[in-house]
N, C-alpha and C positions, 0 to 999 in steps of 0.2 A: 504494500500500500504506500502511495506517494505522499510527503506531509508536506506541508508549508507554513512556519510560522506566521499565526496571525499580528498584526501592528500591533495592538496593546493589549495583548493577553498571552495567558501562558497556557493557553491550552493550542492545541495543534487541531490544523485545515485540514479536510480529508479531500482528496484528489480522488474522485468516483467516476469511477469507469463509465461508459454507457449502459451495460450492464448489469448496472445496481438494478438489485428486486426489493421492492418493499413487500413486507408479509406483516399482518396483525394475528397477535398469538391472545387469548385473555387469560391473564392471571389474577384470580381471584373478583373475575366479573367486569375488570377493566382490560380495554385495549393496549396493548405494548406493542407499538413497532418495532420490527425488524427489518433494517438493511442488509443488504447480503453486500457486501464491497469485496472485490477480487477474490470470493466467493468463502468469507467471514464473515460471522454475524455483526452487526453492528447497534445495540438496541439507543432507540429515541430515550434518553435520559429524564425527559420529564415526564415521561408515557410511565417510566420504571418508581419513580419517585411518586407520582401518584396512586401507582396501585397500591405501593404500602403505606400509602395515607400520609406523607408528606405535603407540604404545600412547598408548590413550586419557585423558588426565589431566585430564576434562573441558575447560571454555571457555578454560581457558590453552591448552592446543596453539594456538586461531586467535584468541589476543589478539592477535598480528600485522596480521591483517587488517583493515583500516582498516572502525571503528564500521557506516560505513553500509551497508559489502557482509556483513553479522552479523548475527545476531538468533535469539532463540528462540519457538520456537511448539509447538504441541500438536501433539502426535501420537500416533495412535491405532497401539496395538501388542498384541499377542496377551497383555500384561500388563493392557492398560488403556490409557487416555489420558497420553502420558509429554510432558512439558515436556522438548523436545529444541534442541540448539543447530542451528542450519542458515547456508548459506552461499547467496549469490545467486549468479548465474550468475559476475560478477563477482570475488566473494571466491573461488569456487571456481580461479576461473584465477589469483588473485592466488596463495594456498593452494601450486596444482600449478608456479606456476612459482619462488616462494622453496624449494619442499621439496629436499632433499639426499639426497630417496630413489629408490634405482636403476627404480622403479614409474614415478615421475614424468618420467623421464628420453627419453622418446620427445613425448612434448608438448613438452616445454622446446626440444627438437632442430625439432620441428612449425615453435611458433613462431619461433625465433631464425633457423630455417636455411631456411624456406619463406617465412611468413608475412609479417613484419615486415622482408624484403628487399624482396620485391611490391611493400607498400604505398611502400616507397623507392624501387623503382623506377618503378612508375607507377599509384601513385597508390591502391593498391586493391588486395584479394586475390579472387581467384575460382578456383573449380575448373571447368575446362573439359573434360568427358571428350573424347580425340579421336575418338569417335565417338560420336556424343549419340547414336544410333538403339539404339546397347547400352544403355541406361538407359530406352529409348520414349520417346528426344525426336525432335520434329521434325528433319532438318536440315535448321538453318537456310543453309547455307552453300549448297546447292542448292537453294534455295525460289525463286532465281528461274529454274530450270530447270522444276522442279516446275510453274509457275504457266503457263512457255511450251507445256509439254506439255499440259497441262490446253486450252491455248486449242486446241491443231489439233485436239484429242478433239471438243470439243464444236464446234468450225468448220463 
């Protein structure tokens, strides 16, 4: 992604491809934009700030958020094209997991009480459903049952 410091601030210009998709996701009954910039998310900041019940005071709410997961870019809105603040995938977990708002509070629990134990325990987080075949996976766990039976079929 291209950046360019903007004149008096210190957050950084997002350089957007022709390409950008906007997509609205709801979290928690509110809409959140999503830009896709060189095909990373990019969420509208005050779309995210709102859902957890912040009041929007513009780019201060996520001066928190460390410069390079920040930035503002165009976006195209039922007004016009609006110069909006947005947050990478990055700033948006940085965002949800400082926030002190009760919205935020099932991620925070995600990460501290799931996620980041895993990775302490071994090594990595993954979701493993126990039955891959409710989701239309293979199982893999009897593939080599699967592979013996296959062989007396065609024997």
């Amino acid at each position: 992604m291209a950046w360019t410091p903007l004149a008096a601030h210190s957050e950084r210009r997002c350089s957007m491809s022709s390409e950008a998709i906007v997509k609205a996701f709801a979290f928690e009954g509110a809409a959140v934009r999503v830009e896709l910039i060189d095909g990373e998310p990019w969420f509208v900041a005050k779309d995210v700030a709102e859902a957890l019940s912040y009041v929007w005071n513009g780019s201060a709410r996520i001066e928190h958020v460390p410069e390079k997961w920040r930035g503002v870019t165009s976006v195209v809105t039922p007004f016009g094209t609006q110069e909006m603040a947005v947050l990478s995938e990055q700033g948006l977990y940085w965002f949800l997991a400082r926030s002190d708002k009760p919205a935020a509070l099932p991620f925070q629990e995600w990460i501290a009480g799931e996620v980041v134990p895993s990775i302490r325990r071994t090594g990595q987080y993954s979701v493993v459903p126990a039955d891959p075949t409710a989701l239309g996976l293979p199982d893999f766990h009897n593939l080599g049952k699967v592979f013996f039976a296959w062989g007396e079929v065609t024997a």
